[in-house]
NUDREN-131926 format. One record per residue: x, y, z of N, C-alpha, C in turn; residue number from 0. Coordinates in steps of 0.1 Angstrom, whole numbers. Layout:
<recs>
X  Y  Z  X  Y  Z  X  Y  Z  NUM
...
</recs>
This chain:
<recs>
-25  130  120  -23  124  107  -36  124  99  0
-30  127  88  -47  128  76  -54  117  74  1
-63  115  72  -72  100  71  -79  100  60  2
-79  85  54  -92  88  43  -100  78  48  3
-113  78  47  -124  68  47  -128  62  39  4
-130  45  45  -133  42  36  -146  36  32  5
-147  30  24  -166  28  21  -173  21  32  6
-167  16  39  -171  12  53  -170  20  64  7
-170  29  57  -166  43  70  -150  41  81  8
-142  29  79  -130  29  85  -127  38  80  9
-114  45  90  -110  58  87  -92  51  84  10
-86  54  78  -73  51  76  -61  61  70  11
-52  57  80  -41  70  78  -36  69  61  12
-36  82  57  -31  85  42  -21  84  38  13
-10  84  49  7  80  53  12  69  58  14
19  58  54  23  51  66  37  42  62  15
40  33  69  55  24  62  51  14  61  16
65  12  43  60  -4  37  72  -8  41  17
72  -25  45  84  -32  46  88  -43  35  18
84  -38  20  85  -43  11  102  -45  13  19
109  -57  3  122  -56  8  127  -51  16  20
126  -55  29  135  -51  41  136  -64  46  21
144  -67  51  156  -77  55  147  -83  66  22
142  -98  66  133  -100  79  143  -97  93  23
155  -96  94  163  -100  101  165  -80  104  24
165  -69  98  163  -62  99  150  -55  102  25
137  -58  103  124  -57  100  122  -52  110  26
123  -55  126  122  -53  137  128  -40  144  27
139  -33  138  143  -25  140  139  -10  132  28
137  -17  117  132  -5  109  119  3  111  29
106  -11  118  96  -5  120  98  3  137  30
105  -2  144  106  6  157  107  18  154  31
118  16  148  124  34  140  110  40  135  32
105  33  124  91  43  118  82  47  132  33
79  38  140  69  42  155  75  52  160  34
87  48  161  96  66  166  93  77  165  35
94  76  148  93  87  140  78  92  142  36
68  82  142  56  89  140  46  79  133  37
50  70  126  44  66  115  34  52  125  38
20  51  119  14  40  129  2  29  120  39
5  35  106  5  21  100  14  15  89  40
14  7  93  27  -6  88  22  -18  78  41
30  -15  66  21  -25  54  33  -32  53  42
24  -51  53  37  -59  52  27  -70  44  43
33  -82  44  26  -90  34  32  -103  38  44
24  -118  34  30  -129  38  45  -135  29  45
42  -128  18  54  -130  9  69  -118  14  46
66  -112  20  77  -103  24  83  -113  34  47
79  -119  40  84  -131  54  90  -122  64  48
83  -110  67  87  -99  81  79  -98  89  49
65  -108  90  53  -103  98  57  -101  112  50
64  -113  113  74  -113  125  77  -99  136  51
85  -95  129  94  -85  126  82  -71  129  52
77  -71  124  63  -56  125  53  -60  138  53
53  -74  138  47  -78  150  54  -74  162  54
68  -77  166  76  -78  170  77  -60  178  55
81  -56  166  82  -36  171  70  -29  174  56
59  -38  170  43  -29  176  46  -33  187  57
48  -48  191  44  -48  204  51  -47  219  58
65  -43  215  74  -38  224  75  -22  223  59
64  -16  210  64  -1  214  58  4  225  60
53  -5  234  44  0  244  28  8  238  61
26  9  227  17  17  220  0  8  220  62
-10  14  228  -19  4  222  -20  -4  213  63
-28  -11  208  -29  -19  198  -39  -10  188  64
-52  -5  194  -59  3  181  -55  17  179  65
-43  21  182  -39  31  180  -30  30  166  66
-27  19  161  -19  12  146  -26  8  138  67
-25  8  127  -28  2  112  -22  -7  110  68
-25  -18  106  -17  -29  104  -23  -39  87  69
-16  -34  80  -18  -40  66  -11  -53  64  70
-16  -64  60  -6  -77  54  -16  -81  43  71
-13  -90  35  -17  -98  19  -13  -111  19  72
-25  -117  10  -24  -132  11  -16  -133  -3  73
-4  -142  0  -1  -148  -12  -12  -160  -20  74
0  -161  -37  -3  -168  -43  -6  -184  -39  75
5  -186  -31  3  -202  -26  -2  -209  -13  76
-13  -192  -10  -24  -198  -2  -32  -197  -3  77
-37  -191  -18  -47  -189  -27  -60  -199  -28  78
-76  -195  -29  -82  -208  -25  -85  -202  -7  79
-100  -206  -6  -109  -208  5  -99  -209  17  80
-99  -223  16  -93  -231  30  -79  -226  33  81
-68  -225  21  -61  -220  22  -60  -207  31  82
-65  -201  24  -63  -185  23  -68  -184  40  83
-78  -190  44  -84  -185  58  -71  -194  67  84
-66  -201  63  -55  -209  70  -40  -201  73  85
-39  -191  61  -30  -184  63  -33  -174  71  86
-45  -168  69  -47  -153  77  -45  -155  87  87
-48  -170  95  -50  -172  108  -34  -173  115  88
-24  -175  106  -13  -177  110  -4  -166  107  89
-11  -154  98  -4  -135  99  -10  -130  110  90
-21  -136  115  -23  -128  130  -13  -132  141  91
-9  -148  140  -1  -151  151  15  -144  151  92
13  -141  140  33  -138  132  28  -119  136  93
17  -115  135  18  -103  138  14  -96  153  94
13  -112  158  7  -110  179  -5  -101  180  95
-18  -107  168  -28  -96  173  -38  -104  170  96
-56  -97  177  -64  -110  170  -72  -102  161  97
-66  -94  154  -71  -82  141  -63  -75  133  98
-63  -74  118  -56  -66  110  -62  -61  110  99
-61  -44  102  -71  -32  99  -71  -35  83  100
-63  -38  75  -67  -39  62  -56  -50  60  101
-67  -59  54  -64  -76  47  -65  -75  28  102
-54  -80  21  -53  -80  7  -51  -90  4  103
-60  -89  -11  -52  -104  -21  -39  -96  -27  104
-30  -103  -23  -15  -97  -29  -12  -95  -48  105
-18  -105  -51  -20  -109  -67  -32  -114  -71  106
-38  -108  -85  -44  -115  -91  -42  -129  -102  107
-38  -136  -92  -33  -151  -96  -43  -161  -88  108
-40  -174  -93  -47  -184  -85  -61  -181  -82  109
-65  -192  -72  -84  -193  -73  -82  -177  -61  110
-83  -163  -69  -88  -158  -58  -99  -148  -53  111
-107  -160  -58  -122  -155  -56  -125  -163  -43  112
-118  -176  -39  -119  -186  -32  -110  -177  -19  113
-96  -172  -20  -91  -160  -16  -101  -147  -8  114
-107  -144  -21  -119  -132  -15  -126  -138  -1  115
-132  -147  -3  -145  -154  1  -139  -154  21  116
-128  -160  16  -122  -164  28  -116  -149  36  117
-119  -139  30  -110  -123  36  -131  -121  42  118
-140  -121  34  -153  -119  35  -158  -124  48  119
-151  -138  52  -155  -141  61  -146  -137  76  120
-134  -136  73  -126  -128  82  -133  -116  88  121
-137  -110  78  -140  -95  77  -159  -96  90  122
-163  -106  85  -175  -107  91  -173  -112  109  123
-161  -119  109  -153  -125  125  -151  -114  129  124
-143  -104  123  -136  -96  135  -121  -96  130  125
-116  -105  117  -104  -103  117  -96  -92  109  126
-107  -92  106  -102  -74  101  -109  -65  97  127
-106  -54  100  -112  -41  97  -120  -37  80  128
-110  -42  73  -112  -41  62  -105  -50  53  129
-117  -50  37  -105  -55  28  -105  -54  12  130
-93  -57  9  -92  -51  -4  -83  -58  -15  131
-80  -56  -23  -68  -63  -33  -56  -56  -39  132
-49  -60  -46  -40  -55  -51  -31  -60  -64  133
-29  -50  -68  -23  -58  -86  -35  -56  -95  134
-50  -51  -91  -58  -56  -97  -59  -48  -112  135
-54  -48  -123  -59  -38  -131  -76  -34  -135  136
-78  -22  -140  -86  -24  -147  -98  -32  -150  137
-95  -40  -155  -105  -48  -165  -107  -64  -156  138
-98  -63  -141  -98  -76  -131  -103  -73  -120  139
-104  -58  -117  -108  -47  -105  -125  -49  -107  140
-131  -46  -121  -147  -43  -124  -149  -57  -122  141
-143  -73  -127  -150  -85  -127  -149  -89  -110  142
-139  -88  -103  -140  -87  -87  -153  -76  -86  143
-154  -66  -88  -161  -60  -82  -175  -61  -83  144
-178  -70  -93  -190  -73  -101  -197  -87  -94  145
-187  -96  -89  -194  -112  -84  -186  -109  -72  146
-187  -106  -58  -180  -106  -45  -193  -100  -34  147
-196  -105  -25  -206  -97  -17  -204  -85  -8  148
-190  -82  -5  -186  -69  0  -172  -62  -10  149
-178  -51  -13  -166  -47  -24  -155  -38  -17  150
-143  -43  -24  -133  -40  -19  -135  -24  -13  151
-123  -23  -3  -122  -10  -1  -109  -8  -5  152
-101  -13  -6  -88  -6  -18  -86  -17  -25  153
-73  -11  -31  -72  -15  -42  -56  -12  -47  154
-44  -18  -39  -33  -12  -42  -26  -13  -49  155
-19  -2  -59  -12  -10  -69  -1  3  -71  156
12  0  -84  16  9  -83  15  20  -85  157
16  33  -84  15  46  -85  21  57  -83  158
29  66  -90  37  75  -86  40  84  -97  159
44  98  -96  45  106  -99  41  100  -121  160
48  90  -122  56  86  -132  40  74  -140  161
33  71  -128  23  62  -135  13  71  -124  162
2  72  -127  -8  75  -120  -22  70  -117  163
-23  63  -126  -30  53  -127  -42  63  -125  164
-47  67  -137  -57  82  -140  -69  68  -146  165
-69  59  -154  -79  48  -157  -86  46  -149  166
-76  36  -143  -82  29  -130  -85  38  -117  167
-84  46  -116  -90  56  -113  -104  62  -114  168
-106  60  -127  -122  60  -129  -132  51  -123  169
-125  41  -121  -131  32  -121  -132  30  -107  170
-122  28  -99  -123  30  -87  -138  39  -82  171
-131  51  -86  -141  63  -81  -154  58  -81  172
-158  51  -96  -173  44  -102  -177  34  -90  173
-167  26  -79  -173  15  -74  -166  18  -59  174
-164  29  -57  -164  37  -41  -152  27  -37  175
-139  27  -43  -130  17  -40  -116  28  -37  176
-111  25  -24  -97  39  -27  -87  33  -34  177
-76  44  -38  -65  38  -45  -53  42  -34  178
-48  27  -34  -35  25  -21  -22  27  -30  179
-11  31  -29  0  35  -36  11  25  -32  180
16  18  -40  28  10  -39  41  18  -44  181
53  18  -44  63  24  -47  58  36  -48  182
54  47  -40  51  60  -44  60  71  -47  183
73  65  -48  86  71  -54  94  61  -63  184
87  54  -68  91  45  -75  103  41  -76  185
107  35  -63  119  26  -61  129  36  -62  186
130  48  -69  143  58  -73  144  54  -89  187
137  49  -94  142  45  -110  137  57  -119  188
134  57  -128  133  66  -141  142  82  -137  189
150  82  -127  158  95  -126  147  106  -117  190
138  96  -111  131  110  -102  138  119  -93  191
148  115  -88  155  126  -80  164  137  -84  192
163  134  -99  169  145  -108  161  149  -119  193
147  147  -115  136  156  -128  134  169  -125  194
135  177  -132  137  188  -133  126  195  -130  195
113  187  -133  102  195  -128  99  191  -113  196
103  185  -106  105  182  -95  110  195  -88  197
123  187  -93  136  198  -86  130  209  -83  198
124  214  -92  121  232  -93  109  235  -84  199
98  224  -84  89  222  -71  93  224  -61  200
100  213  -61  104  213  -46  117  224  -40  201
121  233  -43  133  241  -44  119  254  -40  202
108  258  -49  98  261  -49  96  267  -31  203
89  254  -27  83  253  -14  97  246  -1  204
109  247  -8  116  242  2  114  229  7  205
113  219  1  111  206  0  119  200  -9  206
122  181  -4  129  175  -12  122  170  -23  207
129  165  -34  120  158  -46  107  147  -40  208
113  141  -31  105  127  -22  95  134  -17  209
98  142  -7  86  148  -1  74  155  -12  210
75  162  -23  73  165  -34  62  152  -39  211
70  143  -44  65  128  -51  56  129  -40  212
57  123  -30  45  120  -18  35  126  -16  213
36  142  -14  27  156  -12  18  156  -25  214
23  153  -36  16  150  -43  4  142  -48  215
6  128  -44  1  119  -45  -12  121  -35  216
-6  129  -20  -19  125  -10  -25  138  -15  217
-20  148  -20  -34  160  -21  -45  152  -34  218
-37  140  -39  -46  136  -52  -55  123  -44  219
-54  123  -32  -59  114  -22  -54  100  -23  220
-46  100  -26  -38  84  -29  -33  81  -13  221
-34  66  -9  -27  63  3  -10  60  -3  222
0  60  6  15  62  2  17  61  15  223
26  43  11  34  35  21  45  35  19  224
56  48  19  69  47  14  80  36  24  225
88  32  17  99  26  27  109  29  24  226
121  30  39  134  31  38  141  26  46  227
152  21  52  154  15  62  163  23  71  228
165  39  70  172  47  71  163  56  75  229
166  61  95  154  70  101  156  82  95  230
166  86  89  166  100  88  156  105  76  231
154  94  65  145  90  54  130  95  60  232
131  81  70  114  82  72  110  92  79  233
119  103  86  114  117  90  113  123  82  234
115  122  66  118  134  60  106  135  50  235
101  116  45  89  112  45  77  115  49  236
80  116  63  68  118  70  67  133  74  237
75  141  69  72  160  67  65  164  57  238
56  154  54  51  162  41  38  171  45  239
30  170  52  18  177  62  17  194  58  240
32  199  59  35  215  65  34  223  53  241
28  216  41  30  226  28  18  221  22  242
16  228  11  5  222  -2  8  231  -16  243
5  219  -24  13  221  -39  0  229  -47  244
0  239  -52  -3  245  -57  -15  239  -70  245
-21  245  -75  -27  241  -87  -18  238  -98  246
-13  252  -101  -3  249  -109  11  241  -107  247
14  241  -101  22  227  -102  17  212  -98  248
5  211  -98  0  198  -94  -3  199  -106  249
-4  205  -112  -6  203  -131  1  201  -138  250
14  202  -136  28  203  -137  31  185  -137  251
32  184  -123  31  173  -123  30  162  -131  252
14  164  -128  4  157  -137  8  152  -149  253
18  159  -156  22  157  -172  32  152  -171  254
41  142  -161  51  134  -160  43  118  -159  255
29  120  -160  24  106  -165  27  102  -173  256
33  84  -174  33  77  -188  21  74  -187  257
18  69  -178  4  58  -178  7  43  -184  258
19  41  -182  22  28  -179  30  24  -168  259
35  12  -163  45  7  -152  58  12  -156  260
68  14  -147  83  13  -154  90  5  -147  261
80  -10  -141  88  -23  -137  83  -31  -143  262
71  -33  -145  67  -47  -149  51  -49  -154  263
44  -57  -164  37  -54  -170  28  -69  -166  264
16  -67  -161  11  -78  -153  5  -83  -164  265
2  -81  -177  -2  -81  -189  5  -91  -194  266
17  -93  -187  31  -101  -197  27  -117  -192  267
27  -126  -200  28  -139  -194  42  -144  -187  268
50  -140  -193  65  -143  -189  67  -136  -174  269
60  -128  -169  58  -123  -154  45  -132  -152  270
41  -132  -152  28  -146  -143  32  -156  -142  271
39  -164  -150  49  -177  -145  60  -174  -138  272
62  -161  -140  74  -157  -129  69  -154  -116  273
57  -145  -112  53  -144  -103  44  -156  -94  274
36  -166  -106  32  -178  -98  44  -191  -90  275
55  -186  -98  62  -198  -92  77  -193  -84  276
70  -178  -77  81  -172  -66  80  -179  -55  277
</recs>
């Protein structure tokens, strides 16, 4: 598996599975499947309510324990110092381990600088490998990055063929921060599996649109945590290795940026009271 490093010198796989909406009741089964397949880090979050569930299929894989990546994020409503170190201590127990490899603020909502503080001191225990944020735009990514005593090492948000997040990007690059990819096929919405410039890529090199969107993303060094709850999916995800996209069509690509979201705009107040009071 490909790895990127990160400013800490952690090395972390550039591929792995999200269990964003997946069914906690399901969760146990899907990530077995992804171990099956191949896949050996697993990004979950305290708001997904699956820790369980990912805890569950690491540790009946028979598979070491540091042979896995294991991503989770603090929610909004344990936002805050005391909080926040209160929660982490109870995603280690929900994930049966006494270490994540990479720890997130899920949102930039609530005190979470008080959040930070308490990942900083994790990070200094042993409780995890690394840590980072997410959601952060822009202009909330440089003020974290500016008052915090260890600066993030990611930074995940959405990204995919359709937003690229080319800004924040700069900026990243500017404060040695990676960019983590959320939806890196963006849920199936704006008609990606029927864009034409796709199509013709991937028809190209004998690949599907998905694998295409993905291949893409990691030659641009982006990490991409796709999910599906369907093994035949996450083998087909996880073939993306055996090819490489060209100049020109990674240029190609490139010009399917809006450079905006096509879900939701963190900018909007009508979503921050929606997302503070999920």
């Amino acid at each position: 598996m490909q790895t990127i490093k990160l400013n800490n010198v952690v090395e972390m796989p550039i591929l792995g599975y999200g269990v964003f909406l997946v069914d906690p009741k399901e969760c146990e089964r899907c990530v077995s499947d992804a171990i099956d397949v191949g896949y050996r880090m697993i990004d979950t979050a305290q708001a997904y309510y699956n820790e369980e569930g990912v805890g569950n299929a690491v540790k009946k894989s028979g598979i070491k324990r540091e042979d896995f990546f294991l991503v989770t994020k603090v929610w909004i409503t344990n936002s805050g110092e005391e909080k926040a170190a209160k929660s982490i201590d109870e995603s280690l127990k929900k994930l049966q381990t006494d270490y994540v490899d990479l720890l997130l603020i899920h949102q930039p909502f609530g005190d979470y600088y008080g959040t930070y503080r308490a990942m900083e001191k994790a990070y200094k225990a042993g409780k995890t490998r690394a840590i980072g944020i997410s959601n952060f735009f822009p202009d909330r990514f440089v003020d974290i990055s500016n008052f915090v005593e260890i600066q993030p090492m990611i930074n995940q948000m959405e990204t995919h063929v359709f937003q690229q997040q080319k800004k924040l990007r700069e900026y990243l690059n500017k404060y040695n921060t990676q960019l983590m990819s959320w939806s890196p096929m963006a849920r199936g919405e704006n008609n990606i599996f029927e864009n034409e410039t796709l199509k013709s890529i991937a028809a190209k090199y004998n690949k599907t649109v998905a694998q295409v969107a993905l291949r893409f993303l990691t030659q641009e060094n982006v990490i991409v945590i796709p999910k599906s709850t369907h093994k035949t999916r996450m083998k087909e995800n996880f073939e993306i290795f055996d090819f490489t996209i060209d100049n020109n069509d990674m240029e190609e690509i490139r010009k399917l940026d809006s450079g905006e979201s096509i879900f939701v705009s963190h900018y909007s107040p009508e979503f921050a009271e929606y997302i503070i009071n999920y």
